[in-house]
Biopython code that builds the backbone (N, CA, C, O; Angstrom):
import numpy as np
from Bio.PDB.StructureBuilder import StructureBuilder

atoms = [
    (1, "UNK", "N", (21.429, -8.133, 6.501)),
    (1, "UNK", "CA", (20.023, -8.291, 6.223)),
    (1, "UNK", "C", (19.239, -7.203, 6.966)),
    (1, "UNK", "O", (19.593, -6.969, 8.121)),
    (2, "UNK", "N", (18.480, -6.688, 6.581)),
    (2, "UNK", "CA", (17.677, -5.419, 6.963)),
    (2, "UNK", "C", (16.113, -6.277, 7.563)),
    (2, "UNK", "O", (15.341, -7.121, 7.108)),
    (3, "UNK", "N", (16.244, -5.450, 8.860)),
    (3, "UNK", "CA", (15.268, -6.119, 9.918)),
    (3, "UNK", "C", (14.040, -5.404, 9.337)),
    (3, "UNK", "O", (14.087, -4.725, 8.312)),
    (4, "UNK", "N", (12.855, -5.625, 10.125)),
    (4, "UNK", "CA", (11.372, -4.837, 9.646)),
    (4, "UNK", "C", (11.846, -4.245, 11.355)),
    (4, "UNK", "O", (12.590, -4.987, 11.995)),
    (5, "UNK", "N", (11.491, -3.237, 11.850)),
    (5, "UNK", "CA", (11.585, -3.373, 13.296)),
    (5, "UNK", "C", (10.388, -1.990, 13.309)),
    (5, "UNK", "O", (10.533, -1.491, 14.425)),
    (6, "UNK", "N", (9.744, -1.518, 12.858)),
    (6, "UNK", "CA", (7.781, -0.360, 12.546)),
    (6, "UNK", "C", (7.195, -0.552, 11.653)),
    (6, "UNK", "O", (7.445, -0.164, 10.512)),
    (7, "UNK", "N", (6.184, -1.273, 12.066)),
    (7, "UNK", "CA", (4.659, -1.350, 11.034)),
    (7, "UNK", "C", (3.686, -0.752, 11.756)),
    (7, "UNK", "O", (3.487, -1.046, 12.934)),
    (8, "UNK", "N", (2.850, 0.330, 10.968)),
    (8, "UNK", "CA", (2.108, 0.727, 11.563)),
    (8, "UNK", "C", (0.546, 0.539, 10.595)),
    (8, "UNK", "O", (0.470, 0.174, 9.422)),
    (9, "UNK", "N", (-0.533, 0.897, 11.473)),
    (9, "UNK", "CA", (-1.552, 0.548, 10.419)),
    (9, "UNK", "C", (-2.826, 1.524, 11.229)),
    (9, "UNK", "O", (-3.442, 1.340, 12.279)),
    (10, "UNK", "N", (-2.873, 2.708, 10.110)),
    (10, "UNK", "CA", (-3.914, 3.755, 10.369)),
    (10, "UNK", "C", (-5.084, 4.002, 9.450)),
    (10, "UNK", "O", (-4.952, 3.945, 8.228)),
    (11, "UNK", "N", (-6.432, 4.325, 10.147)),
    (11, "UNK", "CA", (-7.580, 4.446, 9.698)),
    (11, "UNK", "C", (-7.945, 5.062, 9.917)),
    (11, "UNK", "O", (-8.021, 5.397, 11.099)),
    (12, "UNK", "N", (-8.637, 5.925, 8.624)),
    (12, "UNK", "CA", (-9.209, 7.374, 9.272)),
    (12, "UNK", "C", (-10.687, 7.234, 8.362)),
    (12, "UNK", "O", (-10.866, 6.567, 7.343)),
    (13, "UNK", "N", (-11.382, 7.848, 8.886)),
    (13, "UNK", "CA", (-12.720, 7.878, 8.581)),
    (13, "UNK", "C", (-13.617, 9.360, 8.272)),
    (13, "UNK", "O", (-14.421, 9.549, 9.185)),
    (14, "UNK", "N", (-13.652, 10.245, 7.397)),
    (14, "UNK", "CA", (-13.832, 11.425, 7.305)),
    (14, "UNK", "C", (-15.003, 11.813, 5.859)),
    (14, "UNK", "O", (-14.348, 11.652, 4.829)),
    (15, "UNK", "N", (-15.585, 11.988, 5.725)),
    (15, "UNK", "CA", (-16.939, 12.614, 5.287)),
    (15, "UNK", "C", (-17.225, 11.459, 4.254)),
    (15, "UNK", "O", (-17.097, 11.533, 3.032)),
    (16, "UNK", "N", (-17.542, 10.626, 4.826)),
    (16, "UNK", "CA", (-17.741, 9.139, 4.330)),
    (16, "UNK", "C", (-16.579, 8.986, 3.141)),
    (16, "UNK", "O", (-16.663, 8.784, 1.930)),
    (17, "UNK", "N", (-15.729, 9.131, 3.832)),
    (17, "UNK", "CA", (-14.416, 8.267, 2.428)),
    (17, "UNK", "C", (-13.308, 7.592, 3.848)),
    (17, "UNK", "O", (-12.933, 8.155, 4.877)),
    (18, "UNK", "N", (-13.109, 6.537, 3.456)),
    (18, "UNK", "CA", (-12.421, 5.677, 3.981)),
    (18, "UNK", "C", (-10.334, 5.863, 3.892)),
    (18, "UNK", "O", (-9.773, 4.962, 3.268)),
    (19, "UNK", "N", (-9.714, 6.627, 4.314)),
    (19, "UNK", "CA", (-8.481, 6.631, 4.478)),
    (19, "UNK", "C", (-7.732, 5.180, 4.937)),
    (19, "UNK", "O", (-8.112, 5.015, 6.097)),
    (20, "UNK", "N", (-7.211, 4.518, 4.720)),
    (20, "UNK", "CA", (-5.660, 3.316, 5.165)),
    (20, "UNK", "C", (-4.673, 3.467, 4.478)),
    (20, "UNK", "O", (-4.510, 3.685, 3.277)),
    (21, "UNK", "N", (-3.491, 3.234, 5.985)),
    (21, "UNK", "CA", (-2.214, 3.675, 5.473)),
    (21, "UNK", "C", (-1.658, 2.653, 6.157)),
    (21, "UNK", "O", (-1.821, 2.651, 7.377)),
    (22, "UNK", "N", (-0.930, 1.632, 5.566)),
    (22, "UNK", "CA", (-0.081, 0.802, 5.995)),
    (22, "UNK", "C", (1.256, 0.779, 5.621)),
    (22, "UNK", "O", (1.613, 0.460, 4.487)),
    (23, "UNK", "N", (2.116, 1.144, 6.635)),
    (23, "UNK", "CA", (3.995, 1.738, 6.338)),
    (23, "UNK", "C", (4.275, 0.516, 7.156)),
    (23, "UNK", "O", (3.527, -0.219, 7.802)),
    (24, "UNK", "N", (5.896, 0.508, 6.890)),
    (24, "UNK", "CA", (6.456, -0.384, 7.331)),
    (24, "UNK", "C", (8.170, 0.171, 6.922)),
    (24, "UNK", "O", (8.546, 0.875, 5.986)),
    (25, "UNK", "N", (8.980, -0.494, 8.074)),
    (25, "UNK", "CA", (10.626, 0.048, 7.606)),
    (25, "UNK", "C", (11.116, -1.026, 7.133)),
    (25, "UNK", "O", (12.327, -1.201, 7.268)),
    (26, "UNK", "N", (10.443, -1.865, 6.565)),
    (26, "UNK", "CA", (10.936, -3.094, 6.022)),
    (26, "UNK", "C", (12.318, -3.415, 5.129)),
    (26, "UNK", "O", (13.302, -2.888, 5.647)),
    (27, "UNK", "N", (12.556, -4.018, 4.140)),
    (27, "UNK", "CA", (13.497, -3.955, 3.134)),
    (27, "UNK", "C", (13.226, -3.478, 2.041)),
    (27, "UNK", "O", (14.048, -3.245, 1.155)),
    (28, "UNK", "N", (11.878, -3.255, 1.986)),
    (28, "UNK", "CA", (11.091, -2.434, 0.564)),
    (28, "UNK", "C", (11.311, -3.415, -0.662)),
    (28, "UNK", "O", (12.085, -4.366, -0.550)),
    (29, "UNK", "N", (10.642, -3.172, -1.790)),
    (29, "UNK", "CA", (10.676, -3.888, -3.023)),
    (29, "UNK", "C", (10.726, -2.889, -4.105)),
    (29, "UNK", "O", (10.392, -1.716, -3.940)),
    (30, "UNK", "N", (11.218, -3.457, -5.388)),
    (30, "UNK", "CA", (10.912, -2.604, -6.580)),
    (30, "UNK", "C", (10.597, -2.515, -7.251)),
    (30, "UNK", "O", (10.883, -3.244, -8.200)),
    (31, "UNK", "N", (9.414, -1.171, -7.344)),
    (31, "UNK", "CA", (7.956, -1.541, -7.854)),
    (31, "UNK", "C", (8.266, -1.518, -9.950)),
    (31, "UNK", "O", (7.483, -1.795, -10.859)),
    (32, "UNK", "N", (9.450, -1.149, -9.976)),
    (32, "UNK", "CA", (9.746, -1.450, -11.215)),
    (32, "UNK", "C", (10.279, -3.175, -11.730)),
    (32, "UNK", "O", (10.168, -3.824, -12.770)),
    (33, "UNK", "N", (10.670, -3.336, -10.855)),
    (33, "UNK", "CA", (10.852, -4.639, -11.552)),
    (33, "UNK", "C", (9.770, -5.735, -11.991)),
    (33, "UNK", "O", (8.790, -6.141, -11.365)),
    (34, "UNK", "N", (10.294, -6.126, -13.383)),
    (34, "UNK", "CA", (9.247, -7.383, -13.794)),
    (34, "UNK", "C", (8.913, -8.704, -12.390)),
    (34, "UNK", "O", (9.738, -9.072, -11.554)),
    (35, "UNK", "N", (8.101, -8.971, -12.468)),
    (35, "UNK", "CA", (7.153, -10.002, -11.425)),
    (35, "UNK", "C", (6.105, -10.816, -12.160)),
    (35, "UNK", "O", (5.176, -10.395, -12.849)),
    (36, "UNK", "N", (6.476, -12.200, -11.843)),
    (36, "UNK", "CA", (5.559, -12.859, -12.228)),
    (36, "UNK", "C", (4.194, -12.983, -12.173)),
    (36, "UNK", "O", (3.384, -13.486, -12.953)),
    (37, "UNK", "N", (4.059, -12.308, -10.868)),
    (37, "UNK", "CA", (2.586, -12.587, -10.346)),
    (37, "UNK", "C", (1.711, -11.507, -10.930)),
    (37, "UNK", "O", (1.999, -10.693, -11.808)),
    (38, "UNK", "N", (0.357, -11.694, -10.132)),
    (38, "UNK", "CA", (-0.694, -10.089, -10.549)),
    (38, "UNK", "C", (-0.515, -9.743, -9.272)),
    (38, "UNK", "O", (-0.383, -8.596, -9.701)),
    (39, "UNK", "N", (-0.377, -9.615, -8.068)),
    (39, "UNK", "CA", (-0.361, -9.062, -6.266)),
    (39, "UNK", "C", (-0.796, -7.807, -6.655)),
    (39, "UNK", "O", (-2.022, -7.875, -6.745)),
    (40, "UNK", "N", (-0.378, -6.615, -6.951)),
    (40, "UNK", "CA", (-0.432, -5.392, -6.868)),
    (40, "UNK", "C", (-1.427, -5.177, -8.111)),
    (40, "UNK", "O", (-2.420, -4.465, -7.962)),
    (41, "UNK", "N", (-1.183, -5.725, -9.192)),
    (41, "UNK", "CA", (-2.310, -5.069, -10.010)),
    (41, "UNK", "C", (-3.904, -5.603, -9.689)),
    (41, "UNK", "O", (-4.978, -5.069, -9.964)),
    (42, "UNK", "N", (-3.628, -6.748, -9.063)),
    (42, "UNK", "CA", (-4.944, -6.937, -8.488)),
    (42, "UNK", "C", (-5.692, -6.243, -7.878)),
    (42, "UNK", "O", (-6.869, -5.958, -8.099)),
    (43, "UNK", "N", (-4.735, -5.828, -6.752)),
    (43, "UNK", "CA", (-4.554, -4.702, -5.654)),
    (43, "UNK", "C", (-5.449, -3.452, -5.861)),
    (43, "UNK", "O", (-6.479, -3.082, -5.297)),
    (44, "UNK", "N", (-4.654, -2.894, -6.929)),
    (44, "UNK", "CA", (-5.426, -1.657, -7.404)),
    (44, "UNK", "C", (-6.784, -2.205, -8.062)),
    (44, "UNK", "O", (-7.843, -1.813, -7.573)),
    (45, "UNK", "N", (-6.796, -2.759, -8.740)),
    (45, "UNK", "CA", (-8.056, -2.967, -9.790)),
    (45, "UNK", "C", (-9.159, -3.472, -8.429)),
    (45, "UNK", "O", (-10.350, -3.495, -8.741)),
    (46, "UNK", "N", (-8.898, -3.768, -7.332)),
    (46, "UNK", "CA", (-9.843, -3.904, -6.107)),
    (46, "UNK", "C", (-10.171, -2.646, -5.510)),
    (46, "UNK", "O", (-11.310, -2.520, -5.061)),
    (47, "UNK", "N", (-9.903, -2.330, -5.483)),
    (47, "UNK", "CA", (-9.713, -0.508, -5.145)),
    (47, "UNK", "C", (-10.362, 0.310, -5.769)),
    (47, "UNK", "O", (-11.007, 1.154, -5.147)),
    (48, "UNK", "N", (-10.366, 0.275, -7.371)),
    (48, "UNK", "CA", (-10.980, 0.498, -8.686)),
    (48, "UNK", "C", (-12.016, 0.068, -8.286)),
    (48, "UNK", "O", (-12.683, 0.982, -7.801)),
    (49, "UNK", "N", (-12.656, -1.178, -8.227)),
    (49, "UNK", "CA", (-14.127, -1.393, -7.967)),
    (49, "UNK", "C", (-14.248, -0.891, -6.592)),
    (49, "UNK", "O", (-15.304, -1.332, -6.140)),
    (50, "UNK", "N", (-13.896, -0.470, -6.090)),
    (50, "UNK", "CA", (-14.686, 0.108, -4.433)),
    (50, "UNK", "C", (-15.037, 1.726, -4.756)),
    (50, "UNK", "O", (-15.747, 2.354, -3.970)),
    (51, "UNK", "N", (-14.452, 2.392, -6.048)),
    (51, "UNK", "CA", (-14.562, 3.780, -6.215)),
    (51, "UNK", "C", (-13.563, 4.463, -6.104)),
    (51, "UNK", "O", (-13.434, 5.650, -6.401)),
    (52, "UNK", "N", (-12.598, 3.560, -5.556)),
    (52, "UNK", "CA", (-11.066, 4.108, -4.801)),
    (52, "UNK", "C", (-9.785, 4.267, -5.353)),
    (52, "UNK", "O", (-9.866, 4.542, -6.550)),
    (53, "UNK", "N", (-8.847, 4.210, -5.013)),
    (53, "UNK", "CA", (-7.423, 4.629, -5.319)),
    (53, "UNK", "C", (-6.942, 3.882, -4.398)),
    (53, "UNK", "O", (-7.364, 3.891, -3.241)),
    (54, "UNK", "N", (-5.467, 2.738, -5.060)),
    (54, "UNK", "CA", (-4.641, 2.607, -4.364)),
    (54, "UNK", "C", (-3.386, 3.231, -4.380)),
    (54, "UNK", "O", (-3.238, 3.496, -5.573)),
    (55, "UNK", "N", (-2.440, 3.607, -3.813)),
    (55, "UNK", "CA", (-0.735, 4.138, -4.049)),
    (55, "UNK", "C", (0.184, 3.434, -2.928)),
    (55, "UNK", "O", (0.098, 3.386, -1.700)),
    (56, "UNK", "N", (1.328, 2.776, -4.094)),
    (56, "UNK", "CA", (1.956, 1.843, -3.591)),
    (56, "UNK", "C", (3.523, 2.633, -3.786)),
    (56, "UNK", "O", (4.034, 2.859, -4.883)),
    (57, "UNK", "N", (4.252, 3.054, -2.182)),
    (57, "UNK", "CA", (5.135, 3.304, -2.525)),
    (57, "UNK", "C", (6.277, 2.615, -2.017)),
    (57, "UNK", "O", (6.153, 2.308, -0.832)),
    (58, "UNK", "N", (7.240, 2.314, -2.497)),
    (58, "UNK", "CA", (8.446, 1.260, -1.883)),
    (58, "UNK", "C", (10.104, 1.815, -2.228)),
    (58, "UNK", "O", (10.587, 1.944, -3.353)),
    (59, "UNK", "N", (10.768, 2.082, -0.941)),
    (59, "UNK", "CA", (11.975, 1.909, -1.531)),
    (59, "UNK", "C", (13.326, 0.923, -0.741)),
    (59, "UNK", "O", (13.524, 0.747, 0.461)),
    (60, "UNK", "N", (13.888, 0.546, -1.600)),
    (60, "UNK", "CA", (14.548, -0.890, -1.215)),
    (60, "UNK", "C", (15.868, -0.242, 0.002)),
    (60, "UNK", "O", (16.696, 0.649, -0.183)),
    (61, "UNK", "N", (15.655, -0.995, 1.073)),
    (61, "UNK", "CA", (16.200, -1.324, 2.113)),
    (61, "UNK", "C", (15.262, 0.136, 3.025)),
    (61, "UNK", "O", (15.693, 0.546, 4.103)),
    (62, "UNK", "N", (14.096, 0.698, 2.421)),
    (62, "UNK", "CA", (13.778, 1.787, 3.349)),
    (62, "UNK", "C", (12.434, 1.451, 3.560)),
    (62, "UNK", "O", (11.705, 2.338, 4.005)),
    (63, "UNK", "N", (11.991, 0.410, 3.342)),
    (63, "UNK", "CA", (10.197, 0.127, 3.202)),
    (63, "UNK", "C", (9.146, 0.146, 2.663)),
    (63, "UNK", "O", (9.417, 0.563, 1.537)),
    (64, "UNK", "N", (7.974, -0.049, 2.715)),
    (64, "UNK", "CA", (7.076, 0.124, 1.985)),
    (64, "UNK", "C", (5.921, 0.934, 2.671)),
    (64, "UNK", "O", (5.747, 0.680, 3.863)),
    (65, "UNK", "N", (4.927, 2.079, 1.963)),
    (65, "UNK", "CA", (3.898, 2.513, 2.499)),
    (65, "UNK", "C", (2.598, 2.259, 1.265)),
    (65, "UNK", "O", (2.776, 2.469, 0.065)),
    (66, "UNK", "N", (1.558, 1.868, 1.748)),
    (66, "UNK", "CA", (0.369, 1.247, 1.545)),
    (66, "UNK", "C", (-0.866, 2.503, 1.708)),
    (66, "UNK", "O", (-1.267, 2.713, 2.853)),
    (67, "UNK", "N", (-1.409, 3.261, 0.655)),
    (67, "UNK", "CA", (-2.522, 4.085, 0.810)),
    (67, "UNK", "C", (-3.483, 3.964, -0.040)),
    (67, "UNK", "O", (-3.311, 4.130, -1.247)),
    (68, "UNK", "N", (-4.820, 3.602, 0.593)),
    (68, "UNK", "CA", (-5.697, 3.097, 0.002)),
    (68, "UNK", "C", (-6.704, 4.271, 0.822)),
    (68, "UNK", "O", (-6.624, 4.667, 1.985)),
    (69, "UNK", "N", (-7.885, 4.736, -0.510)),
    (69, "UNK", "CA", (-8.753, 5.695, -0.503)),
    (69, "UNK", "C", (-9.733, 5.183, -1.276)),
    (69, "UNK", "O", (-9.657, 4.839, -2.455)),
    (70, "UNK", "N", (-11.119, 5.134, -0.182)),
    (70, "UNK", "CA", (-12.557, 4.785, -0.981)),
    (70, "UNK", "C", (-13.781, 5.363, 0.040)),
    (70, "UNK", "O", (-13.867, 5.518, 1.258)),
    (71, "UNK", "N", (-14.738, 5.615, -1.188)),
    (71, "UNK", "CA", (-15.979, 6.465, -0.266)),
    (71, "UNK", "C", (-16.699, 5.340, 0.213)),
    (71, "UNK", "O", (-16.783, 4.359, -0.526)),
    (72, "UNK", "N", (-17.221, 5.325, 1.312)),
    (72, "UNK", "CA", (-18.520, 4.296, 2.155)),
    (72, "UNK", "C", (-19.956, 5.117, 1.433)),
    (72, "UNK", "O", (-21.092, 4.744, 1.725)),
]
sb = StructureBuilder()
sb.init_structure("model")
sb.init_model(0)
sb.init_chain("A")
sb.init_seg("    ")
for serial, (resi, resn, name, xyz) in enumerate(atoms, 1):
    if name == "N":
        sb.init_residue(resn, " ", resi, " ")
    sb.init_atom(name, np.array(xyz, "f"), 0.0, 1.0, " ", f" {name:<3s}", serial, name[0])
structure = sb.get_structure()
């Protein structure tokens, strides 16, 4: 079983646009596979209304990184 053992969670703040990056060495998921739920398309379409961009990248047994971009 593959431990999480670094999560990190960075914010940057630069000519009024909002940078977050949330990584992790987790077990990762795959963003291709069918899923019942909405989680991620929600995700983005929240992001979408802020002006922003989300990018969701994951690979299995290597983690997931989380980058989300919106102007203040």
């Amino acid at each position: 079983m593959h431990k999480l053992t670094t999560f990190s969670l960075k914010v940057q703040y630069k000519q009024k646009q909002i940078h977050i990056t949330i990584q992790d060495d987790g077990k990762g998921f795959d963003l291709l596979a069918n899923t019942f739920g909405n989680g991620l398309h929600n995700m983005k379409d929240r992001a979408k209304q802020l002006g922003g961009e989300l990018l969701i990248c994951s690979t299995m047994d290597h983690g997931t990184k989380i980058d989300l971009w919106f102007v203040v």
